[in-house]
Structure formats: structure tokens, C-alpha cells
C-alpha positions in Angstrom: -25.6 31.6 7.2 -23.9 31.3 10.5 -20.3 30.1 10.3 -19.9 27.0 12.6 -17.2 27.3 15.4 -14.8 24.2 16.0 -15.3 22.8 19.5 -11.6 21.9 20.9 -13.0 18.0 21.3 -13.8 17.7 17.6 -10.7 19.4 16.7 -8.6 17.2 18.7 -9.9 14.0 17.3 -9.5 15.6 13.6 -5.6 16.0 14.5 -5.3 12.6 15.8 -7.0 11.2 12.7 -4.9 13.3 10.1 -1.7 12.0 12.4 -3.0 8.3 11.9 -3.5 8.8 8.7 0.1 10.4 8.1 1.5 7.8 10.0 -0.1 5.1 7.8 1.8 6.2 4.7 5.1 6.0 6.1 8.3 6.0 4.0 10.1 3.0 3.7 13.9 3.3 5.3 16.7 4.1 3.0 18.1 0.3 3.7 13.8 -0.7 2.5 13.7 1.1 -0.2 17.3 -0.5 -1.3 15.8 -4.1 -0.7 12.7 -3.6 -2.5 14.6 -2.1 -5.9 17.2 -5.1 -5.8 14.1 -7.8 -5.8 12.6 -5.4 -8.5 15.5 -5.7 -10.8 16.0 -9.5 -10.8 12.5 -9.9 -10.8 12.9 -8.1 -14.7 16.1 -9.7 -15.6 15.0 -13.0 -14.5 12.2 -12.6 -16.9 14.0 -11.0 -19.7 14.6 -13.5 -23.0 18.3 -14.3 -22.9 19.9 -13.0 -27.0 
């Protein structure tokens, strides 16, 4: 079985696609991520029974 050669087209497109792709599941930004726990913590305590 012959061993298919990449052609510098299809090759270019794949590195474009893996960059989209990469770029989709960007992190959030320290000051995001920050945000996002605070509302995650009062969510809980919010809904936490009061002793």
C-alpha cells in the first residue's frame, strides 16, 4: 500500500482548522475566571439551609 503524500493546499486548510478549533476553546482571563467563581459561590451559599 502506497503511503499518500500531503498536498501543501490540504495541509494548509488542516492548520487553519486545528487554529479555529484552538481558538474556540479559549481560556477565560484571570479577571473572568475571578467573576465566574464569585457568582459560583453565592449561587451555593444562597442555596445553602441557614442552622
Amino acid at each position: 500500500m502506497k503511503e499518500k503524500e500531503k498536498c501543501t493546499p490540504c495541509e494548509a486548510n488542516f492548520e487553519r482548522n486545528i487554529h479555529h478549533l484552538v481558538k474556540e476553546g479559549e481560556a477565560p482571563t484571570p479577571k473572568q475566571r475571578h467573576e465566574k467563581e464569585q457568582e459560583v459561590k453565592a449561587a451555593f451559599e444562597e442555596s445553602k439551609p441557614k442552622k
